[in-house]
C-alpha positions as a printed Julia matrix, in Angstrom:
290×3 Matrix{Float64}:
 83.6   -164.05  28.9
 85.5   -164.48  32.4
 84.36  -166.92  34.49
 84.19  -165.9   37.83
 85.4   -168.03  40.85
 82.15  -169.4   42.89
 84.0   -170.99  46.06
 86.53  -168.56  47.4
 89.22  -169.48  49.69
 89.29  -167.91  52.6
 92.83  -167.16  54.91
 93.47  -170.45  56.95
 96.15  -168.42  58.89
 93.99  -167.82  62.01
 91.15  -169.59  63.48
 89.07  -166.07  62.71
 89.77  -163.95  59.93
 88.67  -160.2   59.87
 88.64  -158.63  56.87
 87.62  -154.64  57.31
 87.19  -153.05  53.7
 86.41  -149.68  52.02
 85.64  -149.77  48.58
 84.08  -148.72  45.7
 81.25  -151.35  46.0
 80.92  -154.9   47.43
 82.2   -157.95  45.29
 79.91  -158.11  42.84
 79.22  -162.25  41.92
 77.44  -164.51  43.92
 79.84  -166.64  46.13
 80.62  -169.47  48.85
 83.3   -170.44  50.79
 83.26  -172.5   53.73
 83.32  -170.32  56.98
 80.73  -169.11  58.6
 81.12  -165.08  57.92
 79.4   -162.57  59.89
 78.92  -159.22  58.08
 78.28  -155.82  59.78
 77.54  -153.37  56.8
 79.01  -150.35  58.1
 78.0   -148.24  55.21
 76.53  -149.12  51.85
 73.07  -149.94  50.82
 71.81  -152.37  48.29
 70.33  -156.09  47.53
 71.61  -159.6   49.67
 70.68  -162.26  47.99
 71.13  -165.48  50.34
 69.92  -168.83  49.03
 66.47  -168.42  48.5
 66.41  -165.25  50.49
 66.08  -161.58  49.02
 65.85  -158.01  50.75
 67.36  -154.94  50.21
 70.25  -154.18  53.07
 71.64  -150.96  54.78
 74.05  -149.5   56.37
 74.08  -150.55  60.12
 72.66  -153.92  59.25
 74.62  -157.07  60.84
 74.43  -160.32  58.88
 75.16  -164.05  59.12
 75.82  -165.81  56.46
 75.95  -169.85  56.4
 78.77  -172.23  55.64
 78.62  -173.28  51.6
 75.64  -170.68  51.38
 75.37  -169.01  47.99
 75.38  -164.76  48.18
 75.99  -162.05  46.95
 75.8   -158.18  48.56
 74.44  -156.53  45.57
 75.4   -152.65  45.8
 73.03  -150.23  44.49
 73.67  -148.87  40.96
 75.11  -145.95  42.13
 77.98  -147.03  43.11
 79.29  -148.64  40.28
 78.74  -144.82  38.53
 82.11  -143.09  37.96
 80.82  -139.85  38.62
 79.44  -140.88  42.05
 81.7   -140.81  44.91
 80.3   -143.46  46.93
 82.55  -146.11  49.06
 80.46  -149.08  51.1
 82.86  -149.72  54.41
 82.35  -153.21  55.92
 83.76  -155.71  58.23
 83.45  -159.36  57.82
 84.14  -162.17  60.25
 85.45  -165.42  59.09
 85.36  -168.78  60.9
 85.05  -172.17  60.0
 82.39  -173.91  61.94
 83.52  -177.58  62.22
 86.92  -176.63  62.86
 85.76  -174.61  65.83
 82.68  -177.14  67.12
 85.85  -179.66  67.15
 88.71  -177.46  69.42
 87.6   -174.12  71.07
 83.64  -175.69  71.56
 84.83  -178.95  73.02
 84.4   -177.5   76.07
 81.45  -178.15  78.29
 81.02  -174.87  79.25
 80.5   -174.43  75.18
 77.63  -176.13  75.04
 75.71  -173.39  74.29
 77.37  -171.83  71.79
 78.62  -175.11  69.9
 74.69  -175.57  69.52
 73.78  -171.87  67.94
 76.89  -172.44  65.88
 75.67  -175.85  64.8
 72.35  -173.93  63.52
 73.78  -171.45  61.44
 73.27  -173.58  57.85
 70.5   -170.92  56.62
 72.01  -167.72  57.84
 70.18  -165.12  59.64
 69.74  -161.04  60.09
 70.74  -159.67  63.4
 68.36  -156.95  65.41
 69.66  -153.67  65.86
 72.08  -153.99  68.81
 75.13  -151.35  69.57
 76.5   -154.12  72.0
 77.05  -156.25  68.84
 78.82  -153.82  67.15
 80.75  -152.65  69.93
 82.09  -156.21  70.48
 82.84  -156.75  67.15
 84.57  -153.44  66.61
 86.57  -154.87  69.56
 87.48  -158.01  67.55
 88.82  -155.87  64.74
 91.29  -153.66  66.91
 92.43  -156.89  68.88
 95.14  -159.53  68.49
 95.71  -162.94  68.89
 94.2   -164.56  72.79
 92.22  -161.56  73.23
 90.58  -161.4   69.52
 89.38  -164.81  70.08
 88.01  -163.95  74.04
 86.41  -161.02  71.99
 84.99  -163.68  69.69
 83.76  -166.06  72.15
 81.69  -163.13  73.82
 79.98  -161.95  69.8
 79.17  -165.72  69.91
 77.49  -165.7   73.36
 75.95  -162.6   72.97
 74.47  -163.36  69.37
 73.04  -166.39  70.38
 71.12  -165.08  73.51
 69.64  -162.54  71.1
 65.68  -162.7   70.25
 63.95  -161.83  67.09
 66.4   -163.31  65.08
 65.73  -163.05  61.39
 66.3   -166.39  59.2
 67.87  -166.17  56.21
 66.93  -169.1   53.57
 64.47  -170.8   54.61
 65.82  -174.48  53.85
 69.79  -175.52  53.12
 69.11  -177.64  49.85
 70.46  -175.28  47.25
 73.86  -175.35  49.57
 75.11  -178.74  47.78
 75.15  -176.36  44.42
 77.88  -177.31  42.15
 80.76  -175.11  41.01
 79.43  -174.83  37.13
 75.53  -174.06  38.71
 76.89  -171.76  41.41
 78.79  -169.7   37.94
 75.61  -170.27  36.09
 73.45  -169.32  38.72
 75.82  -166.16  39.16
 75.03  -165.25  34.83
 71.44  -165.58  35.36
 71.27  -163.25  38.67
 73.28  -160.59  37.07
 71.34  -160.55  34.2
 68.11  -159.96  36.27
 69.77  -157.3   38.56
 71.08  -155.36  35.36
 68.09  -155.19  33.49
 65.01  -155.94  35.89
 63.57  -152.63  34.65
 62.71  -153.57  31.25
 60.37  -156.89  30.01
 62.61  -160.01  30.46
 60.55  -162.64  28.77
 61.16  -166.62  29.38
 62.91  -167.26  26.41
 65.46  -164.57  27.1
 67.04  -165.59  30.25
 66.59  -169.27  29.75
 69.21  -168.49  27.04
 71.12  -166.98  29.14
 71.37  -169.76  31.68
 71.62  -171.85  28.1
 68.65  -173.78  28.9
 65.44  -174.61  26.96
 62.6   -172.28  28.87
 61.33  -176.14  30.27
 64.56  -176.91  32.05
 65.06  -173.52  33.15
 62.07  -173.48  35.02
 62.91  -176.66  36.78
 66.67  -175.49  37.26
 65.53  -171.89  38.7
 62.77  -173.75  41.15
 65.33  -176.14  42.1
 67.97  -173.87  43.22
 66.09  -170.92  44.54
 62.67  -172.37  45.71
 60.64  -169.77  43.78
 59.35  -169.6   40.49
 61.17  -167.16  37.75
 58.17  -164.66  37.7
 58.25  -164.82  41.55
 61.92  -164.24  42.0
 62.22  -161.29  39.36
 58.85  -159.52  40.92
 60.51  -159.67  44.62
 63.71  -157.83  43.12
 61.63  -155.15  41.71
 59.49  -154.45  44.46
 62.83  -154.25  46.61
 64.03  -151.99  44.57
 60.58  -149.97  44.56
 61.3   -150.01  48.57
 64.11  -147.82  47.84
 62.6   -145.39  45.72
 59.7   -145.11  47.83
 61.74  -143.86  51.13
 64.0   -141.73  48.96
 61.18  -140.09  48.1
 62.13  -139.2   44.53
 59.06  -140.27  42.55
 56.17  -138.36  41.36
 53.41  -140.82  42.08
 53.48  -144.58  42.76
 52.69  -145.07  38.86
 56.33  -143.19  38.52
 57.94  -145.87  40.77
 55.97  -148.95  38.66
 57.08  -148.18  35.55
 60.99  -147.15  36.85
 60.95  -150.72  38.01
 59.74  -153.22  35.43
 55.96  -153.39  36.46
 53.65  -153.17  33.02
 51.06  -151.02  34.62
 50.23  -149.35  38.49
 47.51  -151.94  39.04
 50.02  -154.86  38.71
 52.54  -153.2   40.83
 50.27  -152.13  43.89
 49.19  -156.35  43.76
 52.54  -157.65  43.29
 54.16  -154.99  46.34
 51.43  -155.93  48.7
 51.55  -159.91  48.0
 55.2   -159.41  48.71
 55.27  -156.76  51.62
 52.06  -157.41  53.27
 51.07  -153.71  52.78
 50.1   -151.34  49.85
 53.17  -148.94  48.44
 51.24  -146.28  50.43
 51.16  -147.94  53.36
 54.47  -148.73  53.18
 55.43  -144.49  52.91
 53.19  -143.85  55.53
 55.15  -146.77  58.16
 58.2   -145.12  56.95
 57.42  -141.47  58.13
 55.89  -142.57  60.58
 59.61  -143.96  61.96
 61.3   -140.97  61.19
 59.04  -138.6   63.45
């Protein structure tokens, strides 16, 4: 088997690095690197998983992801189907936070910024905003002085913004190791491919090669959530999406399509997790659309 890189190096050519991509699907292993990267999702739909943080992501949604936090941008299945002509299109801003609290921040006038910047260890979900993207779409077409003035204004307006979304909700899982971080990465494919049918205890503790004991303590240690927690939350995200594409015949269809034993189950598990029944959750979602 390949091992996979965890930490990937990121450009050190310019103090910000955009990337702008089109592709099949995003990179598909969880992953670190150092900068600070902010990720508008142009097009493409699918599962972020961020530290200890899980939801389902679409296009349009803007993203910040910590320094040294652990993700992955999981696309949905479709994409990685041959016959499916399907592209996600995304642009990603890379900078690395100490390197730019230490030069362009110095200044007093920074203050403000240097502080958000500072606070950006968990990661967080940005609101809906078309300045946002209009500023960073600036960024992209840009060069040199006036990419970074373009910068420094995303920076000031994202950290006036309210309602901002947290990410993780603690930084401890950020001092994971290399061999954990490719570990971890084995044990959250595994779930991802084959959440549908029973994964028992046993079986994915020897995939992580761990008595079911240690595993336990490993999984709680690095995620903050119990196994049984973690793998319910992925199903019920992905029962979010089948919900609102509206290609189910009843919500016992959409329980059994996503690894719940029986209806009963599911409708306790969704609501724990959403804070609403799965019909509830259809009915908010029309509701939007009229």
């Amino acid at each position: 088997m390949k091992v996979v890189q965890f930490t990937i190096p990121v450009s050190k050519e310019h103090t910000i690095v955009v990337q702008e991509d089109v592709l099949p699907h995003y990179y598909n292993h969880l992953h670190r690197h150092r900068e600070v990267q902010i990720e508008w999702v142009v097009e493409g739909t699918g599962i972020l998983i961020a530290g200890n943080y899980m939801q389902r992501f679409e296009s349009g949604d803007v993203y910040i992801i910590g320094a040294n936090q652990s993700h992955i941008f999981k696309s949905d299945e479709v994409y990685f189907q041959s016959e499916e002509d399907k592209k996600i299109h995304s642009i990603s801003i890379f900078f690395d936070p100490r390197q730019l609290s230490e030069n362009l921040l110095r200044l007093p006038e920074m203050t403000g910024i240097r502080k958000f910047v500072d606070s950006l260890h968990n990661g967080m979900q940005l609101p809906e905003s078309d300045v946002i993207k209009k500023t960073i779409t600036e960024i992209v077409h840009s060069k040199e002085s006036m990419r970074v003035a373009s910068f420094i204004r995303l920076l000031h307006q994202v950290s006036t913004v309210r309602n901002i979304k947290p990410l993780a909700t603690n930084n401890s899982e950020q001092i994971i190791s290399e061999v954990e971080g490719i570990r971890m990465d084995q044990i959250f494919q595994y779930l991802v491919a084959n959440y549908k049918k029973h994964i028992s205890l046993t079986e994915i503790s020897e995939i992580a090669s761990l008595t079911p004991q240690a595993f336990c303590r490993y999984f709680k240690k690095h995620t903050d959530k119990t196994f049984v927690s973690f793998l319910n939350e992925l199903r019920v995200n992905e029962a979010c999406k089948m919900i609102v594409s509206g290609k189910f015949d009843s919500f016992s269809d959409v329980s059994y399509q996503t690894g719940f034993d029986n209806v009963t189950n599911f409708n306790r598990v969704f609501k724990k997790t959403m804070s609403q029944s799965p019909r509830e959750y259809l009915k908010d979602f029309r509701e939007r659309l009229i």
